[in-house]
C-alpha positions in Angstrom: -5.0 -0.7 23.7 -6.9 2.3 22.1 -10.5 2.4 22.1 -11.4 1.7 18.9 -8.8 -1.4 19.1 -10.9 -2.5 22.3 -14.3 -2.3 20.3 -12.4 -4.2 17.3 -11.8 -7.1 20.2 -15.1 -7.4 21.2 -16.2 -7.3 17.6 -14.0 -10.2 17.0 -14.6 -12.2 20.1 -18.2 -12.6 19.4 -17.4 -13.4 15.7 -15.7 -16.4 16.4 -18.0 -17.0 18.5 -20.1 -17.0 16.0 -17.8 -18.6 13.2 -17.3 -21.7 15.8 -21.1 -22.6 15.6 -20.8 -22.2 12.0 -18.0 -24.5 11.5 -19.6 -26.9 14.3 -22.4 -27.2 12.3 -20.0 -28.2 9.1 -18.6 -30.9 11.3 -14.8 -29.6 10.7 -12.4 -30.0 13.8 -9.9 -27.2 14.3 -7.3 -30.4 16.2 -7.0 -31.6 12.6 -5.1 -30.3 9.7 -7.8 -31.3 7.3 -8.3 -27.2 6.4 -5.8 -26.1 3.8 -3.0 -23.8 4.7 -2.2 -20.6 2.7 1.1 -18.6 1.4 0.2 -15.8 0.2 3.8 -14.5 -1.9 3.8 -10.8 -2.7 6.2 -9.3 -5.3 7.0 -5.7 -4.1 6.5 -3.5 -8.0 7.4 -6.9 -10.2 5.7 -6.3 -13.6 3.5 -8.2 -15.9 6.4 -9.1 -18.1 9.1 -9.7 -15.4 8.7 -13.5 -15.2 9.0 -16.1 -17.9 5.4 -17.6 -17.9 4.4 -13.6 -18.7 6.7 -13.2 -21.4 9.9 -12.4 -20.3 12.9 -13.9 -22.4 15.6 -11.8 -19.7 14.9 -12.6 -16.5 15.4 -15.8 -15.6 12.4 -17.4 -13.1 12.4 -20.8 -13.1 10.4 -21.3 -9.7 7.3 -19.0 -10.3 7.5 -20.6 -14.3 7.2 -24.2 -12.2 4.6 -22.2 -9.7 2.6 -21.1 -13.3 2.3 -24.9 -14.7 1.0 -26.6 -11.3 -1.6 -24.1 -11.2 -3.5 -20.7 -12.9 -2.2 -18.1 -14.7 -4.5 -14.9 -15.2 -2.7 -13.0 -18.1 -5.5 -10.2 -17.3 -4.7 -9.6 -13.9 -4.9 -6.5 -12.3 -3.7 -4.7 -9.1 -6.5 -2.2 -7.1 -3.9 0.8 -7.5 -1.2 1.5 -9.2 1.0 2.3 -6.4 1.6 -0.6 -3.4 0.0 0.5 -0.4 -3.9 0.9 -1.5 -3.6 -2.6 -3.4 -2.1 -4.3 0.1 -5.0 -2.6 2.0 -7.5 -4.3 -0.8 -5.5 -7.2 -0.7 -6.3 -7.6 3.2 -9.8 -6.3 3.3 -11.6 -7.5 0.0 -12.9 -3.9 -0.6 -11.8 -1.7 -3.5 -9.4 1.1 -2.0 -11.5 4.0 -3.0 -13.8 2.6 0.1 -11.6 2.2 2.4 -10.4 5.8 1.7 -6.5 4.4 1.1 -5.8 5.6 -1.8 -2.3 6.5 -2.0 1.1 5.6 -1.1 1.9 5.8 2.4 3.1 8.9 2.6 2.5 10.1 -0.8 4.2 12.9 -2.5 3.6 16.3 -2.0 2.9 18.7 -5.3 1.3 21.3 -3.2 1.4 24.0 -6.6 -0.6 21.7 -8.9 -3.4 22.3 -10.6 -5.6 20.3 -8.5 -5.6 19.9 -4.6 -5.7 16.3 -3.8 -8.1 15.1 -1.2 -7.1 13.8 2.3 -6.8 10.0 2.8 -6.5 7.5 4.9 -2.8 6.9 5.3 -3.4 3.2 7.0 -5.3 0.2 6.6 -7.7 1.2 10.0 -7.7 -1.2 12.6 -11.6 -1.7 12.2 -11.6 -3.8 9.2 -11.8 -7.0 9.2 -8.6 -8.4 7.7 -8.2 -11.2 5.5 -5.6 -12.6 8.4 -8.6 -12.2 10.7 -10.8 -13.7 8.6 -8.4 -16.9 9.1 -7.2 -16.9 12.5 -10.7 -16.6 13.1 -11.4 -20.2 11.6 -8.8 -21.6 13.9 -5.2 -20.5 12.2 -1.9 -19.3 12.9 -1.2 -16.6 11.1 2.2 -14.7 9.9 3.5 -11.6 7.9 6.7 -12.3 6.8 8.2 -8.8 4.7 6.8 -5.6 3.3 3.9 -4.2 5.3 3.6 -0.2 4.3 -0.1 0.2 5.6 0.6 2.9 8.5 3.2 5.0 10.1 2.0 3.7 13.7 2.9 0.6 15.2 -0.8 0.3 16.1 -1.3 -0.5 12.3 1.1 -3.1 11.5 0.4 -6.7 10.9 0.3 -8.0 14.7 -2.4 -5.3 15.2 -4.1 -7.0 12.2 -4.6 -10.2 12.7 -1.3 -11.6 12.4 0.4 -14.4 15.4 3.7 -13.4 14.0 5.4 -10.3 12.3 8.8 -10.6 10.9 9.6 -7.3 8.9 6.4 -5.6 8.4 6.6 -1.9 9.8 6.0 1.3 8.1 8.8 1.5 5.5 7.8 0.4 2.1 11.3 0.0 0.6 14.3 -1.7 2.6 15.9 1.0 5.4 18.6 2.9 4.0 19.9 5.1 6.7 23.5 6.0 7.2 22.9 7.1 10.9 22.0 3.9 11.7 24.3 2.3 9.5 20.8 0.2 7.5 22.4 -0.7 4.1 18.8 -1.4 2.4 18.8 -5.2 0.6 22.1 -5.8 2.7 22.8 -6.2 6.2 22.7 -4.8 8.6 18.8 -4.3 8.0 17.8 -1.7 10.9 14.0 -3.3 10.4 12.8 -2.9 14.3 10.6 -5.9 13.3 13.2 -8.1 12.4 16.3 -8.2 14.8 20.0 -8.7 12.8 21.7 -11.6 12.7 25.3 -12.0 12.9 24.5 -14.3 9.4 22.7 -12.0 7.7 23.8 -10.9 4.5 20.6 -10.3 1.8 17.0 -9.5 2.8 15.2 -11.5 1.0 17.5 -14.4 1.9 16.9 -13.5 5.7 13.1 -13.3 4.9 13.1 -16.7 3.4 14.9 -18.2 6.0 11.9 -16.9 8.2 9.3 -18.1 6.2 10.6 -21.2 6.2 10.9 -21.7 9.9 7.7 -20.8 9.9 6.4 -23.4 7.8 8.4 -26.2 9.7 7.3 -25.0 13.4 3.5 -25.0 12.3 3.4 -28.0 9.7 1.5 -30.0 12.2 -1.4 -27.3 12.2 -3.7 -24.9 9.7 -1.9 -21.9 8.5 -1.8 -18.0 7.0 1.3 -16.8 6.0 1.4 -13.4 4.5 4.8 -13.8 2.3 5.6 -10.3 1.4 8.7 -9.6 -0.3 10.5 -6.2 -0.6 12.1 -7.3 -3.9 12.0 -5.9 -6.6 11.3 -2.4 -4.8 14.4 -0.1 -5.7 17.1 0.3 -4.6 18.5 -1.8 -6.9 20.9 -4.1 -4.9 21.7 -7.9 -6.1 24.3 -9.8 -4.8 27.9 -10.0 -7.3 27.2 -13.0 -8.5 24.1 -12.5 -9.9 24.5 -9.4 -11.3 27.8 -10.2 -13.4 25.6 -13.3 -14.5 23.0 -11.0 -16.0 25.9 -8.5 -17.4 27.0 -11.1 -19.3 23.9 -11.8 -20.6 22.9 -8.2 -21.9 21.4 -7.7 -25.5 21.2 -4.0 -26.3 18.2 -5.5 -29.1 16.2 -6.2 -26.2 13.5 -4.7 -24.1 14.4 -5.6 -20.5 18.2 -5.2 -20.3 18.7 -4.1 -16.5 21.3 -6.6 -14.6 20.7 -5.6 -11.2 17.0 -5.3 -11.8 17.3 -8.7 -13.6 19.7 -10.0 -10.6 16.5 -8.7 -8.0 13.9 -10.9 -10.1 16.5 -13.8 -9.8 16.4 -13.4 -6.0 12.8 -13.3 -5.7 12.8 -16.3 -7.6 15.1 -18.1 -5.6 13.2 -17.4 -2.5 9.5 -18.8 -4.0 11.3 -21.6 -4.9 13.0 -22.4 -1.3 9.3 -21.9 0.2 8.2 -24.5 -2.3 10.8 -26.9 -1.4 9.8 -26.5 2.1 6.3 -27.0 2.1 7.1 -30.1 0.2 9.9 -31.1 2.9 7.3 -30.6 5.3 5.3 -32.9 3.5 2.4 -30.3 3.1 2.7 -28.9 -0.7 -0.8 -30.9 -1.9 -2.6 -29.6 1.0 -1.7 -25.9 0.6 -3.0 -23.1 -1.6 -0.4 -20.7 -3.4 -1.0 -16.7 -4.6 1.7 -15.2 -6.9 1.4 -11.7 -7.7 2.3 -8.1 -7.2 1.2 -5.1 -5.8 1.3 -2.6 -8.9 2.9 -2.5 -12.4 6.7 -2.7 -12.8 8.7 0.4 -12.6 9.9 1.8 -15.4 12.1 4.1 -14.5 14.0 7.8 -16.3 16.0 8.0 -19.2 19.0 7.8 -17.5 18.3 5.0 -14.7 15.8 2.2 -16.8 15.1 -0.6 -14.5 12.2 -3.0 -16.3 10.4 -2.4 -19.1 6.7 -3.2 -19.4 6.0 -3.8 -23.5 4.0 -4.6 -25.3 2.2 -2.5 -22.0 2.0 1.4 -22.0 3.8 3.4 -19.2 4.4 1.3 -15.5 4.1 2.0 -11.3 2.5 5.0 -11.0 0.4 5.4 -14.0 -2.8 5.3 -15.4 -2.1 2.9 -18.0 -1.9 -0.8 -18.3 1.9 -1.3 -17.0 0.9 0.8 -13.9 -2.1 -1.8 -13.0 -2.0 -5.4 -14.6 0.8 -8.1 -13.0 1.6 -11.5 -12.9 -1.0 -13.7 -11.6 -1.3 -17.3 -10.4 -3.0 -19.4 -7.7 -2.1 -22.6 -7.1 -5.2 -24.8 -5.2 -4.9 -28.4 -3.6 -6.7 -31.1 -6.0 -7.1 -29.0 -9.2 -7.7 -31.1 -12.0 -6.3 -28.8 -14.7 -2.9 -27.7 -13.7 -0.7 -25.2 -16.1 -4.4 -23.4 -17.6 -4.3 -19.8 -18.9 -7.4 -17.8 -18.0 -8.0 -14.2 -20.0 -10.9 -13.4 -17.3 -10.1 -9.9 -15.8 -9.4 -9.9 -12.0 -8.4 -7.8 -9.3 -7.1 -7.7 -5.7 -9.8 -7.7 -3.5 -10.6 -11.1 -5.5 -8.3 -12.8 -3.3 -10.2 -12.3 -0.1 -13.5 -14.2 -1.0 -11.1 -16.6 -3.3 -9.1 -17.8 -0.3 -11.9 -18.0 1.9 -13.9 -20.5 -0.4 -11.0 -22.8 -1.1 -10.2 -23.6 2.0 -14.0 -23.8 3.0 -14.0 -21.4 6.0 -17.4 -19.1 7.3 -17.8 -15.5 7.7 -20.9 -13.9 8.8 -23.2 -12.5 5.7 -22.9 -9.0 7.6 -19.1 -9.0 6.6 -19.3 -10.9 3.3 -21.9 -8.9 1.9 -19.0 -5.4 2.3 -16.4 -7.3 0.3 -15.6 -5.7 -3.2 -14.0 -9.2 -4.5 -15.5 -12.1 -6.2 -14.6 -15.5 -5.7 -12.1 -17.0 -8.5 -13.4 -20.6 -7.7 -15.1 -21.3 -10.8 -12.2 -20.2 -13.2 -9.8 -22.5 -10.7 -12.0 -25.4 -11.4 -12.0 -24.5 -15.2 -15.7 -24.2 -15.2 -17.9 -20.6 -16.0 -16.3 -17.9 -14.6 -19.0 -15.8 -12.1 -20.2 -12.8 -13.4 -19.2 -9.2 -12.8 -19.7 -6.2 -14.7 -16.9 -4.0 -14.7 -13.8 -3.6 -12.3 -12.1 0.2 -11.3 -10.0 1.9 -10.4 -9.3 5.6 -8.8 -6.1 7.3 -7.8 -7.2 10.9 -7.0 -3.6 11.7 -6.9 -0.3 12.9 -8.4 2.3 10.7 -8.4 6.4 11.6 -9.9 6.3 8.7 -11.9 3.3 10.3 -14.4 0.3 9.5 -13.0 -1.9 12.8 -12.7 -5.6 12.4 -10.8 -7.7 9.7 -12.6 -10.1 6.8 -12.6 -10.7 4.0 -14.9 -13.1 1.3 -15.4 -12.9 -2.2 -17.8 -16.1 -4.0 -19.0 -15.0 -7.1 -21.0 -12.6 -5.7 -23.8 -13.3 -1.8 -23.3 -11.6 0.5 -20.6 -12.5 3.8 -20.1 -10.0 6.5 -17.9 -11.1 10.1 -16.7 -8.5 12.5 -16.5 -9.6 15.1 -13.5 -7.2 18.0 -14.7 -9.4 19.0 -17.7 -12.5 16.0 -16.9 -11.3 14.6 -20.2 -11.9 10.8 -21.6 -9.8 8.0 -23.1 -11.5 5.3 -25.0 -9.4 1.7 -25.0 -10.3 -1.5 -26.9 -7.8 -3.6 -25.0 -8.6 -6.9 -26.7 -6.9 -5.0 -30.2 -4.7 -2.5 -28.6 -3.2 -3.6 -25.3 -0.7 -1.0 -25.7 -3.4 2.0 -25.6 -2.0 3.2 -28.6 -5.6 4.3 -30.2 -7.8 6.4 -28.4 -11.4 5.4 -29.3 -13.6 7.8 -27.3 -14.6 10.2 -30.7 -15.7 6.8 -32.5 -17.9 5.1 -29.7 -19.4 8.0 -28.1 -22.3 5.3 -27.2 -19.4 3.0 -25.2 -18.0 5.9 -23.7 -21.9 7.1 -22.4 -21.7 3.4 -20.8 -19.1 3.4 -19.5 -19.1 6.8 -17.8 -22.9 5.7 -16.3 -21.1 2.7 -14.5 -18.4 4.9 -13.5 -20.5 7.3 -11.6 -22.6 5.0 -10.0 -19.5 3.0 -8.4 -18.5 6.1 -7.3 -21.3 6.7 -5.7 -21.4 3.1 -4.3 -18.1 3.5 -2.5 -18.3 7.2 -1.5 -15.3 8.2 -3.4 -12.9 11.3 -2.7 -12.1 13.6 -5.7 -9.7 16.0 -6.5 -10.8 20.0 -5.8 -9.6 23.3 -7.6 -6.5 24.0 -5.9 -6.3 27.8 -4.9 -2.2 27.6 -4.7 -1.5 26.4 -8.2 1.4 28.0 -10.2 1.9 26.2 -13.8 5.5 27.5 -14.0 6.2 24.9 -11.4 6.6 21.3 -12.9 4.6 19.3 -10.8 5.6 16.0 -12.4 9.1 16.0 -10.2 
């Protein structure tokens, strides 16, 4: 154990410690299951459109449509980044990835002749924060990671380093392992995961995964527990079983906007898979006291010319861009005794929302000291369909390049407006998203007053979370296209 692990025990120890006299004083026994457990399902780059109850009239998601009417939807949710890794770390830690200093893809890509020279980050969630797994096991729960992890190269930063009891699949990849060395085949077996052994019966991923969950759910159903469901899909490469792909080939029309089988096939797994965990936590006799998360970790990928794979519209652009189809996903949270199942809320939200969310609904303690460093608020008001809590903006900042578009930038949305800064020339974009959610019309020359507003609360959040920016980059050569 390293030495900042060791001072992250101690830390710990003495905060459950602490966290046991608060409960004690709440009366709540930790030898009863009275405390709700939590699946928390993560779709690896699933867009806002790729599911039915968003819009999709392609793919075929029957589970997560089912999901959608027994709980929330939030038709303005966002993820923290668009690209996976920040948005997990915010996920985990409640804080906006800009403080935590992840703000990229683990690794990243290299454009070491553009025009600006990015800054260095933080390529792992560090072992000093207070996860959201912690947070829980904390209160008396088993935890699990069950999937996609992509939060450090080192084993010292994967998921039973950060909190978790249990860690099936979570290492340092971020897509499945294709290596022809090892003989990995990606979505098919064998997996060469060194977190998940291969099975003589293994044939799909996200089958294998689902198995695990589900064990999972049946081994602890007697107690209180965490499990981190994280799924590779729909993360290329695009793999699908037969069957499912000539379903979708079959059902092609050229007219429309998604049209992918194999992508479509991939959505159809994932599908599968939330609704086998359903089934389960209702064979387990446990479904009414557990709380469900749906969503996804950035916008859906687009894609080139020649190899489409979803399509976002009516959003602008996907993963890895500054636009709406690179941030907003599907959202929904499912909560034990809501009164108004199958509601549509229109309230922005973001990732780190999850942490104090999840926290509140099952009634669990944290010291103020760590509360008061979380970036999220709590959704519990729009859950119980009363006044949702105040906030006044929500950002974003991705000091990066990234192949799929995305050039250095922030952005911040109060109510209807966003705002993005582009770092190559420090140039605006104005967005009124409640008219044009497709960014069509740039407003910035029209509300020069918005815009100063805007800009005011941009700067002061940076300064808030000590963000990293960009820098003149001594090595650029334009004749090079840094986009590739």
């Amino acid at each position: 154990m390293n030495k900042t692990n060791q001072i992250k025990t101690q830390i710990l120890i003495a905060l459950s410690l602490l966290v046991g006299l608060l409960t004690a004083c709440k009366n709540v026994s930790d030898n009863t299951n009275t405390k709700p457990n939590v699946v928390f399902i993560l779709v690896d780059d699933l867009g806002w459109k790729d599911v039915g109850c968003f819009g999709s009239d392609f793919y075929q998601t029957p589970n997560v449509d089912k999901l959608a009417k027994s709980g929330v939807s939030f038709f303005n949710g966002y993820a923290a980044c668009t690209v996976c890794s920040p948005t997990r770390a915010s996920i985990m830690s409640g804080k906006y990835p800009a403080k935590i200093n992840c703000t990229d893809w683990i690794e990243g890509h290299k454009k070491p002749y553009a025009k600006l020279k990015v800054p260095d980050w933080a390529m792992y969630m560090d072992t000093t924060e207070v996860t959201l797994a912690e947070a829980f096991k904390l209160n008396g729960y088993t935890t699990a990671h069950i999937g996609k992890w992509h939060l450090g190269e080192d084993a010292i930063y994967w998921p039973e380093n950060q909190g978790f009891d249990i860690n099936k699949g979570g290492w340092s990849k971020g897509s499945p392992n294709r290596n022809a060395t090892l003989g990995s085949k990606g979505y098919f077996a064998p997996f060469g995961n060194p977190r998940l052994k291969d099975l003589p019966s293994d044939e799909y991923l996200t089958v294998r995964l689902t198995d695990e969950a589900c064990e999972f759910i049946q081994a602890n159903k007697e107690k209180s527990f965490f499990l981190n469901f994280w799924l590779y899909n729909v993360h290329t490469a695009l793999q699908a079983k037969e069957e499912k792909v000539n379903k979708y080939k079959a059902l092609v029309d050229s007219t429309a906007y998604q049209k992918n089988p194999v992508y479509a096939a991939m959505v159809e797994h994932m599908d599968d898979a939330v609704g086998r965990i359903i089934d389960e936590l209702e064979r387990a006799k446990i479904l009414e006291n557990t709380i469900i998360v749906f969503t996804s970790d950035n916008g859906g990928l687009i894609g080139d010319k020649k190899n489409r794979v979803t399509n976002n519209y009516p959003l602008r652009e996907g993963k890895g861009n500054m636009y709406e189809g690179g941030i907003r996903v599907p959202s929904i949270i499912v909560a034990p005794d809501m009164i108004d199942k199958g509601t549509k809320s229109y309230t922005p939200i973001i990732s780190m929302d999850y942490y104090p969310t999840l926290l509140e609904l099952a009634g669990l303690e944290l010291p103020s000291s760590i509360k008061k460093e979380i970036d999220g608020i709590s959704l519990l008001p729009i859950i119980n369909n009363e006044k949702a809590n105040e906030r006044e903006a929500i950002f974003w900042h991705y000091p990066h390049y990234h192949n799929k578009g995305a050039k250095p930038h922030s952005a911040v949305r109060k109510g209807d407006w966003k705002l993005i800064r582009k770092f190559e020339n420090d140039s605006y974009e104005l967005y009124n998203l409640n008219n044009d959610v497709s960014e069509e019309q740039n407003l910035f020359n029209e509300n020069p007053e918005k815009v100063q507003e805007l800009k005011e609360l941009l700067f002061k959040w940076y300064h808030k979370v000590d963000a990293q920016f960009p820098t003149e980059n001594p090595k650029y050569k334009p004749t090079i296209d840094n986009n590739l």
